[in-house]
FIBAPA-172056 format. One record per residue (C-alpha): residue number from 1; x, y, z; residue in three letters. Coordinates in Angstrom, 1 decimal. Layout:
NUM X Y Z Ala
...
//
This chain:
1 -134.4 -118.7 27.4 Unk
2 -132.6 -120.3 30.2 Unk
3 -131.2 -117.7 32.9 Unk
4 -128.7 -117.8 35.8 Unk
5 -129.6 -115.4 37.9 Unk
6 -131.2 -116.2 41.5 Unk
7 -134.7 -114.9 41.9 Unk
8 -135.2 -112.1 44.6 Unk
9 -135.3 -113.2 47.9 Unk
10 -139.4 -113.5 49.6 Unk
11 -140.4 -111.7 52.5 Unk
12 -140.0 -115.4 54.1 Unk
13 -136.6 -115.8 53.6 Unk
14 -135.3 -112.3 54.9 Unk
15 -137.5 -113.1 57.6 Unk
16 -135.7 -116.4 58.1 Unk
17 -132.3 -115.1 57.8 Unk
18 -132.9 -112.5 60.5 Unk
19 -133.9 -115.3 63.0 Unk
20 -130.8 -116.2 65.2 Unk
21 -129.1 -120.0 65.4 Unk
22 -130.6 -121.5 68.8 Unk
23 -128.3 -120.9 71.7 Unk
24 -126.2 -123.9 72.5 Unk
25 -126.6 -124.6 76.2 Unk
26 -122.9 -123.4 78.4 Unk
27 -122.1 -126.5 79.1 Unk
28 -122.4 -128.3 75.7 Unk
29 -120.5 -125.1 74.5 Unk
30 -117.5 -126.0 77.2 Unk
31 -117.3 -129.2 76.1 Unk
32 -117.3 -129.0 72.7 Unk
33 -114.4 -126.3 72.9 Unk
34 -112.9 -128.2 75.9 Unk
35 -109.4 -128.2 74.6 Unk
36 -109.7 -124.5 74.0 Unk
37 -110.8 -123.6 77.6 Unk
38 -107.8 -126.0 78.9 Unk
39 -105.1 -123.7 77.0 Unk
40 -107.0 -120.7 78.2 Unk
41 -106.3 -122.0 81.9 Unk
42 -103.2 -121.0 82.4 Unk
43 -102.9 -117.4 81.1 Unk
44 -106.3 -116.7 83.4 Unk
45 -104.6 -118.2 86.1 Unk
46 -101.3 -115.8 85.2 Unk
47 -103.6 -112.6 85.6 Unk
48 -106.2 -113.8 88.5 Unk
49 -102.9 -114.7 90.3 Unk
50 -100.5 -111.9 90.0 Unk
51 -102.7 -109.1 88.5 Unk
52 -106.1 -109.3 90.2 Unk
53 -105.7 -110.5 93.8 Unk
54 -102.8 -107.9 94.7 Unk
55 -105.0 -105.6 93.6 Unk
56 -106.2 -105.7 97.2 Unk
57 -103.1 -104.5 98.4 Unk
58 -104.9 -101.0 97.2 Unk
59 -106.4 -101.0 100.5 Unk
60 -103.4 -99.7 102.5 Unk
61 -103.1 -96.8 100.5 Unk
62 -105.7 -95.9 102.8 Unk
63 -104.1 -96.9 106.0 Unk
64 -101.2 -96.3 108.2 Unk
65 -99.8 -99.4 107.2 Unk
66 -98.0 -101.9 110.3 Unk
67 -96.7 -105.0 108.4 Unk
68 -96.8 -106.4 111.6 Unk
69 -101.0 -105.2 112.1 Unk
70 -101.6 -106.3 108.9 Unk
71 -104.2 -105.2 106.3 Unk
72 -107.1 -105.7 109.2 Unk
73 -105.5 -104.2 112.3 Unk
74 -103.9 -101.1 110.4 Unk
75 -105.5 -98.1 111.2 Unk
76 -107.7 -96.3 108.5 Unk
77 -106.8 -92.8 107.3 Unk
78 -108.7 -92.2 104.5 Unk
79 -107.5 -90.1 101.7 Unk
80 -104.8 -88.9 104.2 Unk
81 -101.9 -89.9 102.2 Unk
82 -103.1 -88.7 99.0 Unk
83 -103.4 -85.1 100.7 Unk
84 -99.8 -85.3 101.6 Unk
85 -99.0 -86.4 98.1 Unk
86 -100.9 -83.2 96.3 Unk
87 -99.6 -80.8 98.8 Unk
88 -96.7 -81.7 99.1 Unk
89 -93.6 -79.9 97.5 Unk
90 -91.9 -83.0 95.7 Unk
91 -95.4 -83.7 93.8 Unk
92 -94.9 -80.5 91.0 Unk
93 -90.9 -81.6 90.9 Unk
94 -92.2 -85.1 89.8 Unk
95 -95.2 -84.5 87.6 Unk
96 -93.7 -82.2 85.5 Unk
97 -90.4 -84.6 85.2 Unk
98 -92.5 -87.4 84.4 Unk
99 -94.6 -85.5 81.6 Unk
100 -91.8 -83.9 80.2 Unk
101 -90.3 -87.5 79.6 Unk
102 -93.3 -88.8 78.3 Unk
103 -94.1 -86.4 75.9 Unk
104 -90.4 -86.8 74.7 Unk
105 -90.9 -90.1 74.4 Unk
106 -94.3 -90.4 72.4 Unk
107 -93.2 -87.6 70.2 Unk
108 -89.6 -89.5 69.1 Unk
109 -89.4 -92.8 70.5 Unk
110 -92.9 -93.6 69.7 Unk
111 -93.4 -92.9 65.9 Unk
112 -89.3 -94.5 65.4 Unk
113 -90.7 -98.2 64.7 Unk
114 -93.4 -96.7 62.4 Unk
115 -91.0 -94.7 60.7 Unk
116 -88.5 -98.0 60.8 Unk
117 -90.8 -100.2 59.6 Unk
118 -92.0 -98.1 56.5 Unk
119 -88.3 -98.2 55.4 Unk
120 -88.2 -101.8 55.8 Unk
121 -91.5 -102.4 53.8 Unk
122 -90.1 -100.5 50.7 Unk
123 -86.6 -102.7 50.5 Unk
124 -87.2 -105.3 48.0 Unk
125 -83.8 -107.6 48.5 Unk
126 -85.0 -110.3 50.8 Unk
127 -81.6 -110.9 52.3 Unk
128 -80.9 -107.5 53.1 Unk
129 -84.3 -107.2 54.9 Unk
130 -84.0 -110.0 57.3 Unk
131 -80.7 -109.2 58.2 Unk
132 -81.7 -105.5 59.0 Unk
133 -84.6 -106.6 61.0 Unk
134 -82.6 -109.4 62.7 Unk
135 -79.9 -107.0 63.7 Unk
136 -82.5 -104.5 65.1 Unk
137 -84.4 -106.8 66.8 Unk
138 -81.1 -107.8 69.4 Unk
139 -81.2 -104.9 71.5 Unk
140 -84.6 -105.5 72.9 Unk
141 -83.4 -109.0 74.3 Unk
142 -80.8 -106.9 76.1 Unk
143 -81.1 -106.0 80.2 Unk
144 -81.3 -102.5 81.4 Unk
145 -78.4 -103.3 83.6 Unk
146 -76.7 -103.9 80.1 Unk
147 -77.7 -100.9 78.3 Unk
148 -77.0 -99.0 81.3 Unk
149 -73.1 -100.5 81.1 Unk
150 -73.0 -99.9 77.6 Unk
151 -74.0 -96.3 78.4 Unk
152 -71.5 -95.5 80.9 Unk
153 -68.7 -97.1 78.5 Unk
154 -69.8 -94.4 75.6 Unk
155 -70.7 -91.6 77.1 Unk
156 -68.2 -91.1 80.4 Unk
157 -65.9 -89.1 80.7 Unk
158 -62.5 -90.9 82.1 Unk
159 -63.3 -93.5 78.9 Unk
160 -66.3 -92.8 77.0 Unk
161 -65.5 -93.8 73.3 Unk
162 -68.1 -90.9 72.2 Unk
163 -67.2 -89.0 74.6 Unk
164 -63.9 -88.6 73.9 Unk
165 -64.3 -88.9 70.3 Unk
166 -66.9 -86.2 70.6 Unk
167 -64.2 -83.8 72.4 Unk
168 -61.6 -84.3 69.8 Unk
169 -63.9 -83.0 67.3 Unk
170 -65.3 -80.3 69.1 Unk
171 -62.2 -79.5 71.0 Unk
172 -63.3 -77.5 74.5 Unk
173 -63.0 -78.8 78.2 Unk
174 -64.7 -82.6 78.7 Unk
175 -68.3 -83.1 79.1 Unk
176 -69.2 -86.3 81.5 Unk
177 -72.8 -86.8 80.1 Unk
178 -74.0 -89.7 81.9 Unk
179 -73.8 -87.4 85.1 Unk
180 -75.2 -83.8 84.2 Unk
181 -78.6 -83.0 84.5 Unk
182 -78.7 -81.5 80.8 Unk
183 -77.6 -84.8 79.3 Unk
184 -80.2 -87.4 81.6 Unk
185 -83.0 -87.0 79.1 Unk
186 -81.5 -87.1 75.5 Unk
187 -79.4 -90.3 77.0 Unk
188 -83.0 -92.0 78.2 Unk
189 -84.4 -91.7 74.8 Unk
190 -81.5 -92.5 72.9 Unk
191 -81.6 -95.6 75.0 Unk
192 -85.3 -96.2 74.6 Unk
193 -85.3 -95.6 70.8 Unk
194 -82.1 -98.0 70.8 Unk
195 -83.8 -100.5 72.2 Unk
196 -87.2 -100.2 71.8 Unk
197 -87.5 -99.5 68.1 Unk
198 -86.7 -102.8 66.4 Unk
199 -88.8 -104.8 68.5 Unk
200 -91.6 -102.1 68.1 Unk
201 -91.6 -102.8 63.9 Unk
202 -93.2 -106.2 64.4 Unk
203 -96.6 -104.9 64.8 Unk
204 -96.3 -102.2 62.5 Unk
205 -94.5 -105.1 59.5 Unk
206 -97.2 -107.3 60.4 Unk
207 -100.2 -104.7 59.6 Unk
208 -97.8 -103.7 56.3 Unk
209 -98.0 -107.7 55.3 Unk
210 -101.9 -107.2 55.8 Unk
211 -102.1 -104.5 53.2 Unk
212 -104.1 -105.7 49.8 Unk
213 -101.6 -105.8 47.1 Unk
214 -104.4 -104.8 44.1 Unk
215 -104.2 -101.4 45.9 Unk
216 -100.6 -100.7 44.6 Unk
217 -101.8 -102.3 41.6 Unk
218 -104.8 -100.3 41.3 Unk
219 -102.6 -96.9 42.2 Unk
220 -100.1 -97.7 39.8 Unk
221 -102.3 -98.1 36.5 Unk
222 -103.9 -94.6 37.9 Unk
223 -100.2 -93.2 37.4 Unk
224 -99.3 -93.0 41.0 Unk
225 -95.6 -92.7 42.0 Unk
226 -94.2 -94.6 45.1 Unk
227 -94.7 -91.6 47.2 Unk
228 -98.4 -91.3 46.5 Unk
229 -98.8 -95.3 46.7 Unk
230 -97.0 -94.0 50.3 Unk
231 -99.6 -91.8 51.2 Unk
232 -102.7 -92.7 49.6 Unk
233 -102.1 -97.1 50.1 Unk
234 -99.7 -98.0 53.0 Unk
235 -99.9 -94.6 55.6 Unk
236 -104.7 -95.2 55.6 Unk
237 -103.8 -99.5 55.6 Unk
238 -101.6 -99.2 59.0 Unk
239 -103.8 -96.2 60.9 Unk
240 -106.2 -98.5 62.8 Unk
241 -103.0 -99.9 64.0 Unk
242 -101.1 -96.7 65.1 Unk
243 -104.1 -95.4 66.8 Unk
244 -105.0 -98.8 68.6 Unk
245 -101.0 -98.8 69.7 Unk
246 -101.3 -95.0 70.8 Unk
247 -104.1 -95.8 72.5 Unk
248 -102.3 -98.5 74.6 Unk
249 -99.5 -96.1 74.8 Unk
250 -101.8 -94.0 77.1 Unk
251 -102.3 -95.8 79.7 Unk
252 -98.6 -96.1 80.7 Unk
253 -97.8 -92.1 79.8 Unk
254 -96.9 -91.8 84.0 Unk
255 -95.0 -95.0 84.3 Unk
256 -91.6 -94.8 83.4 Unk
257 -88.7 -97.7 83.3 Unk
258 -87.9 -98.3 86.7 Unk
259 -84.5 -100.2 85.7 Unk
260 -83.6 -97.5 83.2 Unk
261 -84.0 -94.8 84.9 Unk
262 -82.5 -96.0 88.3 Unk
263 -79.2 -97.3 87.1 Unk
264 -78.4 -93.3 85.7 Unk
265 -80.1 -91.2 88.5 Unk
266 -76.8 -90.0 90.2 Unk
267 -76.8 -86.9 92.6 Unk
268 -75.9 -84.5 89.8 Unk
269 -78.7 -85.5 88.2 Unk
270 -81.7 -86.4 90.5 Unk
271 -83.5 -83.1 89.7 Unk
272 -84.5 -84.0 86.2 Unk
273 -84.4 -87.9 86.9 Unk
274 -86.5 -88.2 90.1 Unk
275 -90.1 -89.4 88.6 Unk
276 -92.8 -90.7 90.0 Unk
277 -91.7 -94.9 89.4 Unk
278 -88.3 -94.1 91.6 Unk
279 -89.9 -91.5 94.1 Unk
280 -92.5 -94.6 95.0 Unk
281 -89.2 -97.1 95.4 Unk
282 -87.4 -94.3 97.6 Unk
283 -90.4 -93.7 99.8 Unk
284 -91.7 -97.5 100.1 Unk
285 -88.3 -99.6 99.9 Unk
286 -85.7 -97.3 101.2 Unk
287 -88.5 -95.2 103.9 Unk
288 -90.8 -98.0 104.6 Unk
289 -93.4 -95.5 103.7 Unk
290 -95.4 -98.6 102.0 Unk
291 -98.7 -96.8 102.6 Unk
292 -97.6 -93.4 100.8 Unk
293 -96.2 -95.3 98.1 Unk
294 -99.1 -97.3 97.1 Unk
295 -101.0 -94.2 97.3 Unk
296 -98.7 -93.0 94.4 Unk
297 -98.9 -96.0 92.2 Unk
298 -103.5 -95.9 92.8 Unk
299 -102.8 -92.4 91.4 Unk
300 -100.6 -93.3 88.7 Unk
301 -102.6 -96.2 88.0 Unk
302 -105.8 -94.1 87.9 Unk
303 -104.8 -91.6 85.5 Unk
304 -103.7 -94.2 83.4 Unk
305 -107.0 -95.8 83.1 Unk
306 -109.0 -92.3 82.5 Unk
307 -106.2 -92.0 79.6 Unk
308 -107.2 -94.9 78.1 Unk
309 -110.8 -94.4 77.9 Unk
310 -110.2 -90.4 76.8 Unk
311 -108.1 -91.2 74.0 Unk
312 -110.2 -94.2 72.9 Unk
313 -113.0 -91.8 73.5 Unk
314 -111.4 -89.1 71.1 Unk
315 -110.4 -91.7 68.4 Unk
316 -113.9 -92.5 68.0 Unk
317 -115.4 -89.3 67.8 Unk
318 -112.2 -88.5 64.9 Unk
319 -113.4 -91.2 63.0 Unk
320 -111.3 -94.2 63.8 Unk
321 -111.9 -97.7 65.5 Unk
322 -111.2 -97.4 69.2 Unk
323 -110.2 -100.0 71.6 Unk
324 -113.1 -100.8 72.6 Unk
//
């Protein structure tokens, strides 16, 4: 009797499978692919132009920087400057004020679009979908000069609309929020989660769209509800995704929005608002301390990177795919 199935394979053809396809030669590779490289020509010249030749600019973090000496005729300090920056008294005042706005803003601002985009996935009227998602979307395409604006005409307290609304509820003496201390940091992550979270969905939407729809299937004829398809479907489908995005989040845990930040730091304020992205514009734009400065931003940059590969370092060993 006739049969279908394939014999087993001989020692000769796993052998045969494990050899490797002969290496094409570079340039027969470049020109086969020639349009390919041509399109990739512009974003390399992007980064090898403003991203990798400043970079030796680095240098006069360890100089006493002369504009007019340039880079060769400054004198070298060494680590000079970065000894200033660790001993001196400003360095505690802006750590801590930069960490305590990160961590406020990974711990609310960052899980918002995941938390947006989960209620987006589960709305089932097309219509009302797009429209939400197109309305949320609008705030990113906004300036910080805008949003800052837009702050001042809510919150103040000659013609806040909140504000005053806010004081006819709660009765009480009026509360200018855009200029106490106590009010800087709930205002800059209302504003980042205002802005921020819509645009912040399209990743997260994109990975739900991914998401084999045979699992729900498969879920439902087991009897699960929509809150275990939740948990046991949707939340395991998007996790390479929020760890890769944490990841990336990281890297930038020192560096805060200059813009943002800047257009509400007022002198009732600076205590809590002074971090280390408008201490380096004080010192190198308004001091000409260009040398200090860029010794603050190697630092910043530097912990960034040791973020990056600790936390990609950590995901691995938890049992999720890392960056890299």
């Amino acid at each position: 009797m006739a049969t279908d199935l394939a014999p087993p394979p001989t020692e000769a053809s796993r052998k045969a499978k494990k050899q490797k396809a002969p290496r094409v030669p570079l340039g027969a590779a470049i020109l086969r692919y020639r349009w390919l490289y041509l399109m990739l020509l512009p974003g390399l010249a992007y980064f090898v132009i403003f991203k990798y030749l400043p970079m030796y600019g680095l240098t006069i973090a360890f100089q006493d920087f002369v504009p007019f000496l340039g880079y060769s005729g400054s004198e070298w300090v060494g680590l000079k400057h970065f000894e200033t920056l660790f001993a001196g008294g400003d360095f505690g005042m802006l750590f801590s004020n930069t960490m305590i706005l990160a961590m406020l803003i990974f711990l609310i601002a960052f899980p918002m679009p995941i938390i947006v985009a989960l209620m987006l996935n589960e709305l089932r009227i097309n219509v009302v979908k797009r429209s939400v998602q197109s309305l949320i979307y609008i705030p990113h395409f906004l300036s910080w000069t805008i949003v800052a604006g837009l702050t001042y005409i809510l919150f103040s307290v000659d013609f806040g609309v909140i504000a005053n609304w806010i004081h006819s509820v709660v009765g009480g003496g009026k509360v200018d929020y855009v200029a106490q201390a106590d009010w800087f940091r709930p205002i800059i992550i209302l504003q980042t989660v205002w802005k921020g979270t819509g645009w912040g969905t399209i990743i997260y939407l994109a990975a739900l769209a991914s998401v084999n729809t045979e699992l729900y299937e498969a879920a439902r004829m087991d009897g699960a509800g929509r809150w275990r398809q939740f948990w046991h479907v949707t939340l395991p489908a998007i996790r390479p995704t929020i760890v890769l995005m944490a990841i990336l989040h990281s890297g930038h845990l020192l560096d805060q929005s200059f813009e943002q930040l800047w257009l509400l730091t007022n002198s009732l304020n600076r205590e809590v608002a002074n971090v280390f992205d408008t201490y380096t514009y004080y010192v190198g734009i308004t001091q000409g301390g260009y040398s200090y400065a860029t010794a603050v931003g190697l630092f910043k940059g530097t912990v960034g990177v040791l973020l990056i590969f600790g936390c990609n370092w950590l995901a691995k060993r938890l049992g999720q795919r890392g960056l890299f």
